[in-house]
N, C-alpha and C positions, 0 to 999 in steps of 0.2 A: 522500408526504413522506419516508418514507424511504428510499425509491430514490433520493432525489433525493442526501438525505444520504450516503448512501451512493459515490454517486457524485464527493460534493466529498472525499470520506474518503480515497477509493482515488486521486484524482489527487494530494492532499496527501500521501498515504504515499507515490505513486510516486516523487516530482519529492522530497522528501525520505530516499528511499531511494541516488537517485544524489546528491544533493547528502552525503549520507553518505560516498558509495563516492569521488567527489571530496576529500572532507579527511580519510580515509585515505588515499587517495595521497599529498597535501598532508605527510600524519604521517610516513610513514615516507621523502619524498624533501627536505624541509625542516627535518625535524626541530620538528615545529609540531603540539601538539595542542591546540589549543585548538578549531578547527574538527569536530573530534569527541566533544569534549568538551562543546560546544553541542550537536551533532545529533543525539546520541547516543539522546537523551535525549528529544527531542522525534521523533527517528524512531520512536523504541521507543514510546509513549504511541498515536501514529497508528497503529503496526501494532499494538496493542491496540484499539482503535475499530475500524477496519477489519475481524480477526478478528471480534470482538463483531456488526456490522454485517451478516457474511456469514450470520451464524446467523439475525438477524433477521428480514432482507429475504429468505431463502431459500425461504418458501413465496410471500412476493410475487410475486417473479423467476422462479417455477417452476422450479427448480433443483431437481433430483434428485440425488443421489448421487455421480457422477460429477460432473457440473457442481458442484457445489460444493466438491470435491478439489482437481479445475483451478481456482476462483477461490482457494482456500487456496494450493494452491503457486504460483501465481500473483506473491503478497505475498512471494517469496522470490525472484523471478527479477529482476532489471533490466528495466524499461518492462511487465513483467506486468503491474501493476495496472490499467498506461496500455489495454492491452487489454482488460480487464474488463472496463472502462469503456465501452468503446466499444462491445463487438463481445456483451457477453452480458449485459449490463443491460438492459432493456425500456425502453422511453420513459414517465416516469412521468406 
């Protein structure tokens, strides 16, 4: 169950990460922040779950040390999460 959860957390923080990096651009080539000033807010809450979630699921996922650095910085890169997902989550 919560790998599972985990896995809806990290493609909602991803896909709200770039839609972030998207209305930054929007702000500073438009002069328009309203778009980050929505996302802002709800990107930041999701990369709190997410973080939280890494810790949780980490003795499930069998993640060690290392593995669990790479999914933290992960949350920091563009399309990282999208790869967490994929490639080092277990099938729950």
């Amino acid at each position: 169950m919560q790998l599972t959860t985990f896995r809806w957390v990290a493609v909602a923080e991803a896909a709200s990460f770039l839609a972030l990096l998207v209305a930054t651009f929007v702000k500073y080539s438009r002069d328009n922040e309203i778009g980050v000033e929505l996302l802002g807010p709800i990107h930041g809450v999701l990369w709190l779950a997410y973080v939280g979630l890494v810790f949780a699921v980490r003795s499930t996922a069998r993640w060690g040390v290392m593995s669990t650095l790479v999914v933290l910085i992960a949350s920091i890169i563009p399309f990282g999460a999208f790869v967490v997902e994929r490639r080092m989550v277990p099938p729950a």
